[in-house]
C-alpha positions as a Python dict, from the first residue, in 0.01 Angstrom:
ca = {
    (1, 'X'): (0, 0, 0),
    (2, 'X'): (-266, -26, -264),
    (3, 'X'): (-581, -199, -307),
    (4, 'X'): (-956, -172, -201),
    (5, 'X'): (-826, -202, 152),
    (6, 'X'): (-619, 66, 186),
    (7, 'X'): (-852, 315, -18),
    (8, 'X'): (-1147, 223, 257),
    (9, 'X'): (-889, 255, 588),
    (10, 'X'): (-785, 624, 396),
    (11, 'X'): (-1179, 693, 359),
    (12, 'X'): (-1308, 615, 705),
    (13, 'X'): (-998, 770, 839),
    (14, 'X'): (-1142, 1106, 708),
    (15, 'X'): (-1493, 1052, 811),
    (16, 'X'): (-1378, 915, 1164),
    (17, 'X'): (-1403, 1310, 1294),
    (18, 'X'): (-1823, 1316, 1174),
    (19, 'X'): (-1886, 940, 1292),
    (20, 'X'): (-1768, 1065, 1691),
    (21, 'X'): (-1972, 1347, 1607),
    (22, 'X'): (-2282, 1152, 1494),
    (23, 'X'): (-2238, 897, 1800),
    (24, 'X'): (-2205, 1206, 2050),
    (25, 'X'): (-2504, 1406, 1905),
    (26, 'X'): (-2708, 1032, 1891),
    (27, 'X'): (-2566, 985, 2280),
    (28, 'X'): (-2709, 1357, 2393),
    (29, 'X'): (-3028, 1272, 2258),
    (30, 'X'): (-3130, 934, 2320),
    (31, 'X'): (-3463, 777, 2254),
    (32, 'X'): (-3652, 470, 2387),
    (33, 'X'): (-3762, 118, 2162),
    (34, 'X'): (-4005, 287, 1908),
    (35, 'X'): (-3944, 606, 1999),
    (36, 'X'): (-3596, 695, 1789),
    (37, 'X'): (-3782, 942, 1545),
    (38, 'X'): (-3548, 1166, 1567),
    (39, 'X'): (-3242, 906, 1555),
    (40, 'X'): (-3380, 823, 1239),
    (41, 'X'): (-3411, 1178, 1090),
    (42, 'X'): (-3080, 1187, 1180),
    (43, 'X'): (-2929, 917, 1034),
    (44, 'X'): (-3164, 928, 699),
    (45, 'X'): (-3017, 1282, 650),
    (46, 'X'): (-2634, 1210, 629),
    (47, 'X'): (-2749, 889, 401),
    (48, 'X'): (-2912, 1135, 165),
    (49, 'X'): (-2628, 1380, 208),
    (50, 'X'): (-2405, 1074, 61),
    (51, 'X'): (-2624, 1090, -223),
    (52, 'X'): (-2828, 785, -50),
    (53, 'X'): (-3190, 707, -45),
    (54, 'X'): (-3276, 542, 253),
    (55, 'X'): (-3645, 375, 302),
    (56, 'X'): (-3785, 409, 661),
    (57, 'X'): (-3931, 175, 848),
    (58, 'X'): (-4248, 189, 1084),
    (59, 'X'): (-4232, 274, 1308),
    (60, 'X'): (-3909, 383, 1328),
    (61, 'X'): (-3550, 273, 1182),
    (62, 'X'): (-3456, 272, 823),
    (63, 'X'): (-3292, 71, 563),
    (64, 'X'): (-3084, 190, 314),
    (65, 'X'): (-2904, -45, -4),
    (66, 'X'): (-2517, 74, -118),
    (67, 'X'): (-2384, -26, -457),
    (68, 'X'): (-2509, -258, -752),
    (69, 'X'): (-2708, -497, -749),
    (70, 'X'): (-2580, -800, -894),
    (71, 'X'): (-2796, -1092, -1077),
    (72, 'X'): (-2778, -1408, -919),
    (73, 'X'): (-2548, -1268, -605),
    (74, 'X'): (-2726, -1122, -239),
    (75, 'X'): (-2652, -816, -100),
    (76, 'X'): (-2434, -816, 241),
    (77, 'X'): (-2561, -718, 515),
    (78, 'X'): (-2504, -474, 770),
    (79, 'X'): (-2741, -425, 1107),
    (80, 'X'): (-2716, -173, 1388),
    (81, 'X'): (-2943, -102, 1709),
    (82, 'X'): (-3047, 245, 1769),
    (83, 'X'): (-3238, 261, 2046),
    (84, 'X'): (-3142, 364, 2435),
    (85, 'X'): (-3236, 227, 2752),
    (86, 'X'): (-3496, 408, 3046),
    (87, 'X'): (-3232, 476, 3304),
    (88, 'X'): (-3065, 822, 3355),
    (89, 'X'): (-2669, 853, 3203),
    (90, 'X'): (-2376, 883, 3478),
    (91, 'X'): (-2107, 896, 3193),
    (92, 'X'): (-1978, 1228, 3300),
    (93, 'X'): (-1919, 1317, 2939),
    (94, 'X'): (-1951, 1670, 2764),
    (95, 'X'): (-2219, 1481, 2576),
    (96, 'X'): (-2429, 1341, 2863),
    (97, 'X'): (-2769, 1289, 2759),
    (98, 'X'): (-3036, 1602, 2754),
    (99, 'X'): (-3342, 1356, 2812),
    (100, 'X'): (-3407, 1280, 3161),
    (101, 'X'): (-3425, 888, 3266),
    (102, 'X'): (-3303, 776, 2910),
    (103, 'X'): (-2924, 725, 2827),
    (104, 'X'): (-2716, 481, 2546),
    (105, 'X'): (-2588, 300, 2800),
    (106, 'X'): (-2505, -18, 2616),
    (107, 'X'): (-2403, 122, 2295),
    (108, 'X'): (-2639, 193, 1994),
    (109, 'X'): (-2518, 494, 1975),
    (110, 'X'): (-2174, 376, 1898),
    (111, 'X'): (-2310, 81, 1684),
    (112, 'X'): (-2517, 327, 1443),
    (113, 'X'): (-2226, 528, 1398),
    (114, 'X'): (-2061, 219, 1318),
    (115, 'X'): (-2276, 155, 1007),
    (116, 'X'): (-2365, 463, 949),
    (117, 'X'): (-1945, 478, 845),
    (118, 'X'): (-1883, 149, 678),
    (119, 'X'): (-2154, 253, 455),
    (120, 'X'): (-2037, 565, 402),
    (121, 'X'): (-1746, 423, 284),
    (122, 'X'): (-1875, 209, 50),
    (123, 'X'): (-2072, 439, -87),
    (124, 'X'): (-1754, 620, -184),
    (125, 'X'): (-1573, 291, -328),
    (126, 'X'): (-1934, 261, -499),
    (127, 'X'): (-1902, 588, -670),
    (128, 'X'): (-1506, 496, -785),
    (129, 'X'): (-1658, 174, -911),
    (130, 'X'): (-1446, -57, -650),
    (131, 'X'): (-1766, -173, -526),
    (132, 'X'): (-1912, -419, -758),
    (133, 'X'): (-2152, -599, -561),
    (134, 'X'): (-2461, -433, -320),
    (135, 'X'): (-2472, -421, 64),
    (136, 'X'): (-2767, -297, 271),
    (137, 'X'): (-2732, -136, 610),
    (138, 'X'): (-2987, -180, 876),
    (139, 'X'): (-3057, 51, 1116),
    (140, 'X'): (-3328, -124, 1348),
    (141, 'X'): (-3505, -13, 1612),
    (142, 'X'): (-3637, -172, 2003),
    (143, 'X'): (-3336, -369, 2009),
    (144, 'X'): (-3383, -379, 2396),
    (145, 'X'): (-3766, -494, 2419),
    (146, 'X'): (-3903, -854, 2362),
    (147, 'X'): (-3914, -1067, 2168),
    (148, 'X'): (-3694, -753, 1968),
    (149, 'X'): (-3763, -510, 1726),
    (150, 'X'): (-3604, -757, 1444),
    (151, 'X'): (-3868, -953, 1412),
    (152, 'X'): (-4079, -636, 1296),
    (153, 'X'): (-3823, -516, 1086),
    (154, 'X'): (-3759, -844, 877),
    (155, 'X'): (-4115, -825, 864),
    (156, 'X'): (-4112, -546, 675),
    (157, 'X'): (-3829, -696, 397),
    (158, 'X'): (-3518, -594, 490),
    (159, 'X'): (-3366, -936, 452),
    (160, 'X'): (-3490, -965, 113),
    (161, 'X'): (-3220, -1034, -163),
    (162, 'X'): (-2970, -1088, 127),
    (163, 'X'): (-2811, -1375, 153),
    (164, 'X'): (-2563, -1308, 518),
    (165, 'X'): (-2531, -1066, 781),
    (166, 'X'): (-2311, -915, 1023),
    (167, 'X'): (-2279, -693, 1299),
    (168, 'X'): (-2066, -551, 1612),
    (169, 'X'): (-2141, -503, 1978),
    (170, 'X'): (-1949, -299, 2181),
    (171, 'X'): (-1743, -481, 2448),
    (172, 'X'): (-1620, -254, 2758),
    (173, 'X'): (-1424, -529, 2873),
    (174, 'X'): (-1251, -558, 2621),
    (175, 'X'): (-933, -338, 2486),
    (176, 'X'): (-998, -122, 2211),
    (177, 'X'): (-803, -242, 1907),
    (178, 'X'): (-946, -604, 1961),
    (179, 'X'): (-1246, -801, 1797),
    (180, 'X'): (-1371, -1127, 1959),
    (181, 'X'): (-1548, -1399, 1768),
    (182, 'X'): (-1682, -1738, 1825),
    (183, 'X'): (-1868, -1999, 1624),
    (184, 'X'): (-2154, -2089, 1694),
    (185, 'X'): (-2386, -1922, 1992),
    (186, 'X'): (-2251, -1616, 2100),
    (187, 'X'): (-2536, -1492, 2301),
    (188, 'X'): (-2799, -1655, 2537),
    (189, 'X'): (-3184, -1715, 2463),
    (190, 'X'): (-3357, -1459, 2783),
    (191, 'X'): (-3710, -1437, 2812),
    (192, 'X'): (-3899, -1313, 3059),
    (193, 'X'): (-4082, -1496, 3340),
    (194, 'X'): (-4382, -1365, 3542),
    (195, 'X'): (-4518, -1558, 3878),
    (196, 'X'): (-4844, -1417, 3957),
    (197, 'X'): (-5013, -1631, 4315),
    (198, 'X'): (-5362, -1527, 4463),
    (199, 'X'): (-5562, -1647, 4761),
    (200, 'X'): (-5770, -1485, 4982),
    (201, 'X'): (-5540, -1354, 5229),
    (202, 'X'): (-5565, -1329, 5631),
    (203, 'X'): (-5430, -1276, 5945),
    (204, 'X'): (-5093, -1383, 6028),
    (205, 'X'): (-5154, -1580, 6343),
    (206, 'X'): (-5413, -1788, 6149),
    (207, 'X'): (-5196, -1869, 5799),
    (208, 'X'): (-5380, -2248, 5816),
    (209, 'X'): (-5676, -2061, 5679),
    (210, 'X'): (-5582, -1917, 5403),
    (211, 'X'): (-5310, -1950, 5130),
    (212, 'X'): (-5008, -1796, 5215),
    (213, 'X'): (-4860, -1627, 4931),
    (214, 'X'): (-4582, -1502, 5096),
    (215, 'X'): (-4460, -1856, 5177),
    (216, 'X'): (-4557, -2025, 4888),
    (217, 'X'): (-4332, -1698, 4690),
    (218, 'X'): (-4041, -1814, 4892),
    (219, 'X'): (-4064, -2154, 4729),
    (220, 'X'): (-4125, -2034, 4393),
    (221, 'X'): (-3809, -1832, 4427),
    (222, 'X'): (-3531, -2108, 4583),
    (223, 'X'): (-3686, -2405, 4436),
    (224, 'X'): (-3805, -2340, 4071),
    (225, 'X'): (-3425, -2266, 3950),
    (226, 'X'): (-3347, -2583, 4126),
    (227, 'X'): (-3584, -2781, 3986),
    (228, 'X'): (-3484, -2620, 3640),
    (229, 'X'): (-3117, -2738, 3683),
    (230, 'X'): (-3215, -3105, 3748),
    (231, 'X'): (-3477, -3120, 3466),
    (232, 'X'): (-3269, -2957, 3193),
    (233, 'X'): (-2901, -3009, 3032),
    (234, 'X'): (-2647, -2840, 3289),
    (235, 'X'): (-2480, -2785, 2959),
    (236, 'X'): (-2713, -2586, 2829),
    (237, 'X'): (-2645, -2329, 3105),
    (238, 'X'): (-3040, -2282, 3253),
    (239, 'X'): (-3046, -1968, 3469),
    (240, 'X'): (-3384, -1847, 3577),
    (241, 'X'): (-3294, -1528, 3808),
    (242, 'X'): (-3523, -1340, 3967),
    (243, 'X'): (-3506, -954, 3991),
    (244, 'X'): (-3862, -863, 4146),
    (245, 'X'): (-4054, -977, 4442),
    (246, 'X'): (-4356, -815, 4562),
    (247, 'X'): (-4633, -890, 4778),
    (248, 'X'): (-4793, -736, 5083),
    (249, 'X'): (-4758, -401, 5272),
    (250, 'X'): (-4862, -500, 5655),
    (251, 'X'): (-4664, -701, 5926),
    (252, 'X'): (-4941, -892, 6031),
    (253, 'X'): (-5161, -937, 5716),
    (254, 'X'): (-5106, -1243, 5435),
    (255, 'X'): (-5162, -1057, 5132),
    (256, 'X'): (-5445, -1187, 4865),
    (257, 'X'): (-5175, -1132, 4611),
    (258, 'X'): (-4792, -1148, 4534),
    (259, 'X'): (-4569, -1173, 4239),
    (260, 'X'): (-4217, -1266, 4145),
    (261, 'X'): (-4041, -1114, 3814),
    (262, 'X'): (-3710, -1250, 3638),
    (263, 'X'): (-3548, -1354, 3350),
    (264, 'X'): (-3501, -1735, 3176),
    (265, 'X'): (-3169, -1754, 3012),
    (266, 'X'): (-3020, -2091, 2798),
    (267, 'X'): (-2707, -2123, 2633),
    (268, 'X'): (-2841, -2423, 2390),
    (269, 'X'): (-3146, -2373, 2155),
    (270, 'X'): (-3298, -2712, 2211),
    (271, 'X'): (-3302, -2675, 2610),
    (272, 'X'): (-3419, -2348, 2539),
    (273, 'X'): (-3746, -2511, 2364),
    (274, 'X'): (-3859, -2719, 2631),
    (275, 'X'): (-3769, -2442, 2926),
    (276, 'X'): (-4125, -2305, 2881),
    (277, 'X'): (-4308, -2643, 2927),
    (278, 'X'): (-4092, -2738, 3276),
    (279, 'X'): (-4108, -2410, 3411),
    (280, 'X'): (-4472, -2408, 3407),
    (281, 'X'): (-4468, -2780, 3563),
    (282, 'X'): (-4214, -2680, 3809),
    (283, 'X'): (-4370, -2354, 3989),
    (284, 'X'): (-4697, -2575, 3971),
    (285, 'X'): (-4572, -2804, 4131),
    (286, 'X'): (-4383, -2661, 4384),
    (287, 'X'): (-4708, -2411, 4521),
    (288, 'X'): (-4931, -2713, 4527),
    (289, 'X'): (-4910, -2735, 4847),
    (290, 'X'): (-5016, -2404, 4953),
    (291, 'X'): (-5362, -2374, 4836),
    (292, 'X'): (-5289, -2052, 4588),
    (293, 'X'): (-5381, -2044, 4241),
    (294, 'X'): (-5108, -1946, 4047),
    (295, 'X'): (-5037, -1796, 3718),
    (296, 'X'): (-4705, -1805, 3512),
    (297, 'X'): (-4682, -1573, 3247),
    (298, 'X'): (-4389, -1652, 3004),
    (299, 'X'): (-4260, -1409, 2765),
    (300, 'X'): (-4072, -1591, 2470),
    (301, 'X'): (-3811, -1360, 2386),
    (302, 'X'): (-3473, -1468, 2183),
    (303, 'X'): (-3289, -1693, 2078),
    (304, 'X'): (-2888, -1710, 2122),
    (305, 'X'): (-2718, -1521, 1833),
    (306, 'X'): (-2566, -1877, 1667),
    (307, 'X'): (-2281, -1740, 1457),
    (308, 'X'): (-2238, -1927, 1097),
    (309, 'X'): (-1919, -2057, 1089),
    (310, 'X'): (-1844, -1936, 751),
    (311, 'X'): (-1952, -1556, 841),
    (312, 'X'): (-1748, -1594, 1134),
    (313, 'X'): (-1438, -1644, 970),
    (314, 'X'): (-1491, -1385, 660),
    (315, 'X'): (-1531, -1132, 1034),
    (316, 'X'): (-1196, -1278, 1163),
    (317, 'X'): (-1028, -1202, 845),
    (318, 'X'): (-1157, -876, 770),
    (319, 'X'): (-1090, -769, 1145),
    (320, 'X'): (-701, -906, 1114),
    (321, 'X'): (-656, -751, 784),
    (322, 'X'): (-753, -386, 1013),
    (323, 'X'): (-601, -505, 1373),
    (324, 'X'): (-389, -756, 1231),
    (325, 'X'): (-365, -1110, 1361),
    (326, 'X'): (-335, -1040, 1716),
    (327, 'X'): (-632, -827, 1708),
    (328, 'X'): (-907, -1089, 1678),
    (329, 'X'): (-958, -1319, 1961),
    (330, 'X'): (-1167, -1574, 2146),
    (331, 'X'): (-1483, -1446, 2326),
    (332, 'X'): (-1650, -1617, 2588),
    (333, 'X'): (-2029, -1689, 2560),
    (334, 'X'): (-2255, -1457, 2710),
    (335, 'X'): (-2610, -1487, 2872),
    (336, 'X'): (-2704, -1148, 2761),
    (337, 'X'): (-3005, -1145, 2486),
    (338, 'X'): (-2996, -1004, 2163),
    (339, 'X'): (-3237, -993, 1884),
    (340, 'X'): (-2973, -1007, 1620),
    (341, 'X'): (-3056, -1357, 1642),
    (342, 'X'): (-3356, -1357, 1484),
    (343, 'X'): (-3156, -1226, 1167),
    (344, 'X'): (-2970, -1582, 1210),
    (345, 'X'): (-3304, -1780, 1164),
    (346, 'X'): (-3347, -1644, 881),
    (347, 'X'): (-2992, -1611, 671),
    (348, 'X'): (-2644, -1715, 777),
    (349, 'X'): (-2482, -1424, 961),
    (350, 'X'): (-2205, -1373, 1301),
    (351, 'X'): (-2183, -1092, 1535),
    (352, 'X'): (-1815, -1013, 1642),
    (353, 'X'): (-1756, -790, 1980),
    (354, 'X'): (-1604, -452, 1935),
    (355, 'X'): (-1367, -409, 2191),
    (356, 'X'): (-1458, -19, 2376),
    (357, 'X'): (-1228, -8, 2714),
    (358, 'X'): (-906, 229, 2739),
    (359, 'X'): (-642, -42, 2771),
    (360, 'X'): (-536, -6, 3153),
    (361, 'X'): (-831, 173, 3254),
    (362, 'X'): (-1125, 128, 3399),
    (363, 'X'): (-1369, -154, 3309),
    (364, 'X'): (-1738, -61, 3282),
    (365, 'X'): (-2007, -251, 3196),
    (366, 'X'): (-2329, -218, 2961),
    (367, 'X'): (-2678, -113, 3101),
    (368, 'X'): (-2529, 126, 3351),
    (369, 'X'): (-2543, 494, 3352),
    (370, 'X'): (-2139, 544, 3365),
    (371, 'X'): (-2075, 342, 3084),
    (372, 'X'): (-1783, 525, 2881),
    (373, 'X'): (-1687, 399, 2577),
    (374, 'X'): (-1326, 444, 2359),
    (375, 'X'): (-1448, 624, 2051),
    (376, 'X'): (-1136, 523, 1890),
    (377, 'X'): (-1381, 200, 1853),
    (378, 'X'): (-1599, 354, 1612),
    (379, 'X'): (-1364, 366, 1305),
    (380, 'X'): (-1238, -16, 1393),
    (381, 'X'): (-1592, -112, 1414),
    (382, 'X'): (-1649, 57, 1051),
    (383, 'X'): (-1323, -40, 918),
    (384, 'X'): (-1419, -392, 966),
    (385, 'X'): (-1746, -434, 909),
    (386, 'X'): (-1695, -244, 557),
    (387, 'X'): (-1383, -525, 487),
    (388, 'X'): (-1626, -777, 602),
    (389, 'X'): (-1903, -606, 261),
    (390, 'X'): (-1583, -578, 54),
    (391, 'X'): (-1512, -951, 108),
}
């Protein structure tokens, strides 16, 4: 078997032992959005070690171009998260993370080794002169804040002189040895959603003399969603969920305050747009009757990851040519957030799931503690995102 192909399978196939080494030593040591100085050091040292030069970004992350630059052609583009999330790791692993209350549990640390291979690779098919066109990889930071640490790295130029994108997310419900796709959004918009009411507060046997924020919360709570599914496209799959609810400490005592914390998540762009404007009408409306003032803080924070239709299938390919045709498949549409889709605003681009679970064992799920991931997963994930450059 000869061909660019099969030199980059036999490449990452030798660097496969250091990439579960990087992702294990990035997994002990995890650091929070804007934090990952030392995930940076880290990854900007085997870069230079490949004879790299990698730029760093502020306040964190770094960028780092492979192969020519060619007039009149972009570079390809390559993008993985880095940063962990402030909960403490369950995994059970020998690798279990050394930083109290911070753990990868949804999978940087797999993504960055990712990259950090397919580039490593194509440096190699660089240096043998099979690589005739440039790539950039994109190691970006406060993936898991809003509205995403993307926006501050494109900011700082890493999209300039490319002209499309990819990138993998692990998938623990899916079987290693698969990819899913789709075209068009993959991911949901989420912001976040802040119901701050006041009054003056009182006595329980005597609520008709004050507002009661506990009651008017109540009706924030059960009737905003509703109100949001009647004034919006069902099809655009609205779902306002609330995770927080605080107010009061005392049996008999109407608090002067109480608040109510969630997340706004749309399937469809355009609903997404107007969501702000009829949530803000909605809890109005609905504590009118209460006499609290009331104060909605709405946190804009991303759009769904629309995959290019043309990106998506130069992914499908490049992850059949490595799995082979069975190995790509249909993915659902999820309304997780991910601030890869600012990338999409800005060039065309698709993110393909990489699948992590042990086929017939357990399934796990991202953003919890005992997340265990197949590390067979990480040379897939390179071996196709580094196709996906070649193509």
């Amino acid at each position: 078997m000869n061909g660019p192909g099969a030199r980059l399978d036999e490449i990452v196939a030798g660097l496969e032992p250091e990439l579960v080494a990087v992702r294990r030593d990035l997994h002990a040591h995890p650091e929070t959005a804007r934090q990952e100085v030392r995930t940076t050091a880290v990854l900007a040292e085997r870069l230079r070690a490949a004879g790299l030069a990698p730029r760093l970004l502020e306040p964190t992350g770094l960028v780092c171009d492979v192969g020519p630059d060619v007039p009149g052609r972009g570079r390809v583009a390559l993008r993985a998260d880095i940063d962990a999330l402030p909960l403490d790791d369950a995994c059970g692993c020998d690798f279990v993370s050394t930083v109290p209350g911070v753990a990868h549990a949804c999978g940087h640390d797999v993504h960055a080794a990712v990259v950090l291979g397919a580039g490593l690779a194509l440096a190699r098919l660089a240096d043998e002169g099979i690589l005739r066109h440039g790539v950039r990889l994109i190691f970006q930071p406060a993936e898991e804040t809003m509205p995403g640490g993307a926006l501050e790295v494109v900011a700082q130029g890493v999209l300039d002189g490319v002209d499309r994108i990819a990138a993998v997310h692990t998938e623990p419900k899916l079987d290693v040895g698969l990819v899913g796709t789709r075209i068009g959004p993959i991911t949901s918009a989420s912001d976040l959603v802040t119901v701050t009411l006041s009054s003056g507060g009182g006595h329980t046997s005597r609520p008709h003399l004050t507002g009661d924020v506990v009651y008017a919360l109540g009706q924030v709570v059960t009737q905003v969603p509703a109100v949001l599914g009647r004034r919006l496209d069902p099809r655009s799959g609205v779902n306002l969920t609330w995770g927080a609810v605080e107010a009061g400490h005392a049996h008999n005592a109407i608090p002067a305050s109480g608040v109510a914390k969630g997340t706004l998540r749309c399937l469809d762009v355009r609903a997404w747009e107007k969501a702000g404007q009829v949530l803000h009408d909605a809890v109005e409306q609905v504590v009118a009757p209460y006499d609290v003032d009331v104060s909605v803080h709405h946190v804009r924070g991303v759009p769904p990851v629309d995959n290019d239709a043309d990106v998506t299938a130069a992914l499908e390919a490049a992850g059949a040519a490595v799995l082979g045709e069975d190995g790509v498949v249909l993915t659902e549409q999820s309304l997780g957030g991910e601030d890869f889709a600012w990338y999409l605003t800005k060039v065309p681009g698709a993110m393909a799931r990489l699948g992590t679970a042990t086929p017939g064992g357990r399934r796990y799920d991202i953003h919890r503690g005992d997340l265990v991931v197949e590390e067979g997963a990480i040379a897939i994930g390179a071996r196709v995102l580094a196709r996906f450059a070649l193509s």
